[in-house]
Each structure stands twice: as structure tokens, then as C-alpha cells.
N, C-alpha and C positions, 0 to 999 in steps of 0.2 A: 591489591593492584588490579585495574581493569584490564584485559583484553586489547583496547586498544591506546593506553596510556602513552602519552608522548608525542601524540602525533598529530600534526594542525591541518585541521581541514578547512578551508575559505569555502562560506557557502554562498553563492551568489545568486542563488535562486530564489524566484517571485514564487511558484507553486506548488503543487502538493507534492509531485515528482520528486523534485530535488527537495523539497522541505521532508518526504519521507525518508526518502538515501540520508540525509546529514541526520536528521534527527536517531533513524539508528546507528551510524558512526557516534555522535553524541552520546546515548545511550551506555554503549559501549566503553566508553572512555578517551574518546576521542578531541582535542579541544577543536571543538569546530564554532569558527567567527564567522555570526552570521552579517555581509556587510547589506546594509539597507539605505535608501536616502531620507535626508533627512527628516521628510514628512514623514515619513512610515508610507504602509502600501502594502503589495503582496498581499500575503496570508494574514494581512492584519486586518482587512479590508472585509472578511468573509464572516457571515455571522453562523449561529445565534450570538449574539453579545451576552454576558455574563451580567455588563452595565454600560447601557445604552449614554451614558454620561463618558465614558473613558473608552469607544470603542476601540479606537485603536489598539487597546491591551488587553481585551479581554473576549476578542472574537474566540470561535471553538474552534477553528481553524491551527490560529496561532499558538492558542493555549499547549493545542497538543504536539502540532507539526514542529514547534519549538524548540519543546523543552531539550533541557542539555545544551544549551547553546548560548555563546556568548551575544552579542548585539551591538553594532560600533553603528554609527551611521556614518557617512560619504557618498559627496556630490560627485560620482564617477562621470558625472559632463561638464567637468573641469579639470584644468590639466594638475594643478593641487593633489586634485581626489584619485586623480590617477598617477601621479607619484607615490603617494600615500600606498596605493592598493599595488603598486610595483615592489613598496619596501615589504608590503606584507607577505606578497608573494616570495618572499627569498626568502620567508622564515616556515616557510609552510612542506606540509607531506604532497597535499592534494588540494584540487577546487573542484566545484560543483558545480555546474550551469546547467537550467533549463530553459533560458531565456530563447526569444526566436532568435534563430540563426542570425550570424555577423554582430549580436550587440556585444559583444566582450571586442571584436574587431575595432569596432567603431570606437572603443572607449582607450583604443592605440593599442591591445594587445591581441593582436592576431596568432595564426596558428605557430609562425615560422619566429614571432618575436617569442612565443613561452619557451619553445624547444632552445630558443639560442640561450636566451638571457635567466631563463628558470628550468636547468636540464633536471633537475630533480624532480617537477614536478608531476603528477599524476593527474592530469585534467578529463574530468567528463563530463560530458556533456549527452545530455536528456532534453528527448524532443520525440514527437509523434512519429515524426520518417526519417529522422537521421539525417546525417548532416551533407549526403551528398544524394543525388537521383533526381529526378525531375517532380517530386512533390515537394523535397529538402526547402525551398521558401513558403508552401503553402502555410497558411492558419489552419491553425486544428484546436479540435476540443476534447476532453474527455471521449465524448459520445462518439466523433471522427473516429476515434482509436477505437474503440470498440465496433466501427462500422467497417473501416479499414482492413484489422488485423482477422476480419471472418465469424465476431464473435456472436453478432447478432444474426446470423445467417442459423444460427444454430437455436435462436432463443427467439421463444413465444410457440403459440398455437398454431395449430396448421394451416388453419384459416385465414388467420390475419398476418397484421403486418409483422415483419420482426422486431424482437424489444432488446432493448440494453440489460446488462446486469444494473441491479440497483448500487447507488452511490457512485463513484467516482473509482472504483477498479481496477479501469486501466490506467488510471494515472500512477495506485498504488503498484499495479507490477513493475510498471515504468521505473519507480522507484524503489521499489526489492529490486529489482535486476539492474538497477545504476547500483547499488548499495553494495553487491556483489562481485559487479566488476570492477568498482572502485578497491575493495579489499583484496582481488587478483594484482590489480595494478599496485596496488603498494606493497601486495608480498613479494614480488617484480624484483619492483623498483630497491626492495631491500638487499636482493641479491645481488644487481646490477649496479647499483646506483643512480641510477637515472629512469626517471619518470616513463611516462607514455598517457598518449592519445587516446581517450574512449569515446567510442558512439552508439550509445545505448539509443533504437529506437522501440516506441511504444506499439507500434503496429508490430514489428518482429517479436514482442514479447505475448502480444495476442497470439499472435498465429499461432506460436509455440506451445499454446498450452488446448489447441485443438483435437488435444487427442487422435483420437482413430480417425479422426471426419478427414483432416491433411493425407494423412497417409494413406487412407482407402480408396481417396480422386487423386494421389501418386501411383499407386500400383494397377488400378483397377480403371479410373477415372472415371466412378459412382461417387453417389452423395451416399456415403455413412446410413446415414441416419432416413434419407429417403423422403426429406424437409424434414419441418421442425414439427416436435411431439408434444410441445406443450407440456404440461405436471407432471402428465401420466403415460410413461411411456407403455407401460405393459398390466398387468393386471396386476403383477410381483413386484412392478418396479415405477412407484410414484408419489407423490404429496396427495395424502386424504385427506376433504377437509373432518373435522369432529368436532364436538360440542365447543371448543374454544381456542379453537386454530386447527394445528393443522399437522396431519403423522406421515410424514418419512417412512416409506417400505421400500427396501430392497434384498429381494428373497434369490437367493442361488438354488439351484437345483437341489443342494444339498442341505439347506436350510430352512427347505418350504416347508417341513412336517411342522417345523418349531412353529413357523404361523400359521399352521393348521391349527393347531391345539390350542395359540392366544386368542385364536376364533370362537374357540369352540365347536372346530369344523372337522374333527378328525375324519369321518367321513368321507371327507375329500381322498382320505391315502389309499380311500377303496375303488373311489366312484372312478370311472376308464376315463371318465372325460381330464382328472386331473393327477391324477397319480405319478403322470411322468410330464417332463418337459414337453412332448412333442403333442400329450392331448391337454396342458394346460393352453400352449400357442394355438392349438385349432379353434379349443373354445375360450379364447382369452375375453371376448366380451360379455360372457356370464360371469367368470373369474373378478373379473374389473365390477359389473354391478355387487357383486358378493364383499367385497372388498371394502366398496362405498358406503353401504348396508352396514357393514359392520363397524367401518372408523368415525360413524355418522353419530354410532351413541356413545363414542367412547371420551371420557374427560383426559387430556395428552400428558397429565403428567402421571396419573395413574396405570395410562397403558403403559406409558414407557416403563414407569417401576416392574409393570409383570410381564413386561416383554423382555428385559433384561433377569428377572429367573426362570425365564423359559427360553433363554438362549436365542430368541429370536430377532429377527434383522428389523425391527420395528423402535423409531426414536420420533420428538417433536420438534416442531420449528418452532424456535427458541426466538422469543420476540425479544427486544430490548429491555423491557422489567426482568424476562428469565433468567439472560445474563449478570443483572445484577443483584440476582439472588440464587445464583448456580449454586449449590454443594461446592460442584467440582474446583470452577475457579477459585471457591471462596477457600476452599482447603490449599491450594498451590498462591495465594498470595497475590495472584492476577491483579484483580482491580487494588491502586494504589491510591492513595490519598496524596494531592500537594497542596501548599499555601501557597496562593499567590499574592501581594500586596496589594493588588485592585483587585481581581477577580475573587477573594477569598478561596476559601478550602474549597477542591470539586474533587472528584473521582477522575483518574485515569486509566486506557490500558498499561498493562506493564510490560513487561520484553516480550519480542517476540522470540527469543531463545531462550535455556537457561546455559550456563557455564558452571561448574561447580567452584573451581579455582579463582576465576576471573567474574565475578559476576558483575553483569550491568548496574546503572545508578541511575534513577531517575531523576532528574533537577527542573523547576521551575520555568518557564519560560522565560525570557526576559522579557525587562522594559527596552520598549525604543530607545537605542543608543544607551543602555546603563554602562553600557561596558569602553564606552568609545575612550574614554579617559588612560583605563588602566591598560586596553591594549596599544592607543599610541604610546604611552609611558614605554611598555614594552620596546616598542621601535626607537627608543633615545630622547624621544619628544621632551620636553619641560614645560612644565605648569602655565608658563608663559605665552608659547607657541599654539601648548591647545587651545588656551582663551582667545589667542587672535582667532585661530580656526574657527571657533564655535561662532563668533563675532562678524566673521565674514560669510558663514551658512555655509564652508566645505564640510564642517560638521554636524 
């Protein structure tokens, strides 16, 4: 039995946000209906394509933000499609929205119609500023959210401009943290019996993960970090590049002997200048050349093997081929295999947790609308009623 077996999630989301949060309810066990219109769209829309002939089914996007999820299609700007998605909603735990503000409104189900007519449910809704303040109608992007919540204030070099983290980020905490409050809201709602309102914004979940920089211009109201540091923040503490990428160091005062010795620098635990924290910081720009010098001939996967039996705080940045020939993952089962019937077999990640009792399951993505059939069926529909629907394009 999974974890979250029994429980219906409507997922109404076009993006990565909400296509993350449902896809780990999915995962989990959740039967989460993903409703889409009838063209396809969303996350179908996004490539690499797998087969530039079928993309709708086989964007990277949809492949992965999918799977676990059913797929019904509905014309929600028509009053049909929105009966339809009324009767669904009275069978359901939870919905998902990350659409811009008011379009669930607009589709006749406002905030004060779900609380009357659907007291069960657990709605949230994912959006860059949330759903009230005076940016709540702005358009935002990925990047907005990461400009927003302070994140790029802290990324790039000191000299230039600020950068984003790479890929889409804060879309993804957007949707870890809808994903988590949606599972607060429905352990809630099980005690209570009646649902509740969420407003997960993406700029709040930037902010949140600022570490010391938030709270040192709270207490102090300095910059942390004093601008941005770029790779290398200290002589102990940075990305080196080396012969074929690039080595992670981060030495604690208590750990620098250990990368003394992967140096070959023991030396150092005598010389004044480095022996203690206070003469590494005075002379951290020798420390730093010494550093560079040394990770400049080293091949990353070999250092890291001898820097892990020499206990030292030295690792690589692990490019996309390293992942998928990690030891580590490949011994915990990480990357999975699925078939898809257009897309053929690819690789996926696999849970982001583990459960020992309850474990997750990963499933296929679906086709556009494969499901539309068996979940009206569910609603009482007959064989007859879906055909006019399909017929008339509410399906």
C-alpha cells in the first residue's frame, strides 16, 4: 500500500510548480487527475521532444512532471466542462493550481463557491507572490522568482552582474513547498473534516532558504556576505577548476590538516602563516593561489576517491554523465527505467524520499486524455454521453 493511497488530487496546473507538487502526490500514491484541454498544452508544450512527430507526448517536460498521473481532457470555457470539473470536485481530497490568479474564478469557481459547495476540499494554489499584495496580478517567471525572493542578490561574481541558479529552481521549491502544504492540508482536513485554503508563494519560498544573508540585515542590517563571492569564497572554501571539471572544497578549521595532507602540504600545519584560522584569513590569497595550483592537476574523480580515505572535505561537480553512472545512485536504485508507448524506454529520477512500509511507484506519464473515458465512467457517465462529449470538443 502507498502512503498516500485513496486520495484524489485534481491537478490543474499548466507548469512546473504545480506539475512538481502533483507529480510527488502521484508518486506517492495519490490518484491525482491531471485535467488538461483538449489540444494538450502546458508542460506538453516544452521540449527536448523524445519525437519531434508526437510532440505533444513526449516533451522532457511532461515525460517526467507527469508521470503518476491520470489525464482526462476538459473544455473548462464552457459551462459543460465546468459541470464536469464541479462533479469531479465532490469526489476529490485536494486541487492544485498554478495558473495566474482568478482563472479557476473565471471558470465559475471562486474562492467562496469551493468553501460552500466543496467543504472538503484542500485547494492550493502556487504562484510567484501569492494570491493577495500588490504584485498578486503581476506576470512572473522562473527568473522573477529568483530576482524577487533575494536569490540572485547573492549569486555570481563580485564584479558583475547577478546570476540565477541554473534550470528552473525556483519553480521547483515552489512546488516542494505547495507539495508540503498540501500534505499539512490534508492531514488537517482528516482530522477536521473540511478542507482549507493554501497560498504557497514562490518569492516567500526564495527568501526562506537565504540563510544567514535574511537574518544578518534582520539583526544587524549588513549584507552577510558583503556582495557576492563568486566560486570561491575563501581559500578553504570554493569550486577549483582541475583537469576535467571542477572540485568542491570546504575545509572547517577542524578538517584543514585532512587537506593538507590530500595536498601533499603538510607543511602548512607548521608554517605561522597557516596553521590556525586567524593566519589562514590574513593570508588567504596565497592559500587560494596554493589551492588552484594544486586542483589544476588533479583528474576529479581520482581526487575525490583519495580525499574520501583521507577524510578530507574535498568532492566533484558531478556533471550530468556522472549522475548517470554514480556508484552511489546506481546502488540505491535512483535512476529508473519507464516505457512509454510514443516516447519508448528513457531513464527517470526516482523518489525524492524513501519509505520503508509505504513505498512510492513510479508510473508513466500519460497520453492526452487516455484517461478521460474511465474517469467520466467514474462520475456515472455512459458510453453514450462520453461520445456526444468527445463529439462536441468538451472532451
Amino acid at each position: 500500500m502507498s502512503a498516500l493511497e485513496g486520495t484524489r488530487v485534481i491537478d490543474l496546473s499548466t507548469g512546473i510548480a504545480g506539475g512538481f507538487c502533483t507529480k510527488l502526490l502521484g508518486d506517492f500514491g495519490a490518484d491525482v487527475i491531471k485535467v488538461e484541454p483538449p489540444g494538450g498544452g502546458g508542460l506538453r508544450d516544452f521540449g527536448p521532444f523524445a519525437d519531434a512527430v508526437s510532440a505533444a507526448e513526449t516533451g522532457a517536460l511532461h515525460l517526467y512532471l507527469d508521470t503518476s498521473k491520470r489525464s482526462i481532457t476538459l473544455d473548462l470555457g464552457t459551462p459543460t466542462g465546468q459541470e464536469l470539473l464541479a462533479r469531479l470536485l465532490a469526489t476529490a481530497d485536494a486541487v492544485v493550481d498554478d495558473r495566474p490568479l482568478g482563472n479557476l474564478e473565471s471558470e465559475g469557481f471562486s474562492a467562496s463557491r469551493l468553501s460552500h459547495d466543496f467543504p472538503q476540499l484542500v485547494v492550493s494554489y502556487l504562484s510567484t507572490y501569492g494570491q493577495s499584495g500588490p504584485w498578486a496580478q503581476l506576470p512572473s517567471t522562473n527568473l522573477t522568482a529568483f530576482a524577487a525572493g533575494g536569490q540572485m542578490a547573492t549569486t555570481g561574481d563580485p564584479d558583475r552582474e547577478p546570476l540565477k541558479n541554473g534550470g528552473s529552481q525556483a519553480d521547483y521549491q515552489l512546488g516542494l513547498n505547495g507539495f508540503t502544504a498540501t500534505l499539512a492540508g490534508l492531514w488537517a482536513a482528516s482530522d477536521s473534516g473540511t478542507g482549507d485554503a493554501i497560498d504557497v508563494a514562490g518569492m516567500e519560498c526564495m527568501a526562506s532558504t537565504l540563510e544567514l544573508m535574511l537574518n544578518t540585515y534582520a539583526y544587524a542590517h549588513i549584507d552577510y556576505w558583503n556582495g557576492r563571492k563568486g566560486n570561491v569564497l575563501s581559500g578553504v572554501l570554493g569550486l577549483y577548476p582541475c583537469e576535467n571539471g571542477y572540485l568542491g572544497v570546504h575545509a572547517m578549521p577542524r578538517n584543514f590538516p585532512a587537506l593538507a595532507r590530500l595536498m601533499d602540504a603538510d607543511w602548512m600545519l607548521e608554517d605561522e602563516r597557516f596553521r590556525d584560522a586567524a593566519g589562514r584569513l590574513a593570508h588567504d590569497d596565497e592559500l587560494r593561489a596554493m589551492v588552484y595550483a594544486w586542483a589544476s592537476g588533479q583528474e576529479k574523480h581520482a581526487a575525490y576517491e583519495r580525499a574520501g580515505q583521507a577524510h578530507a572535505p574535498v568532492a566533484y561537480v558531478h556533471e550530468m554523465s556522472d549522475l548517470f553512472q554514480s556508484p552511489q545512485l546506481t546502488a540505491r536504485d535512483y535512476l529508473q527505467e519507464l516505457n512509454h508507448p510514443v516516447a519508448g524506454e528513457l531513464t527517470y529520477p526516482g523518489p525524492l524520499f524513501r519509505m520503508a512500509d509505504t513505498p512510492s511507484s513510479l508510473r508513466r506519464a500519460p497520453l492526452l486524455g487516455e484517461h478521460t473515458g474511465e474517469v467520466l465512467a467514474e462520475l456515472g457517465l455512459q458510453p453514450h454521453d462520453i461520445e456526444v462529449l468527445r463529439g462536441t470538443g468538451v472532451v
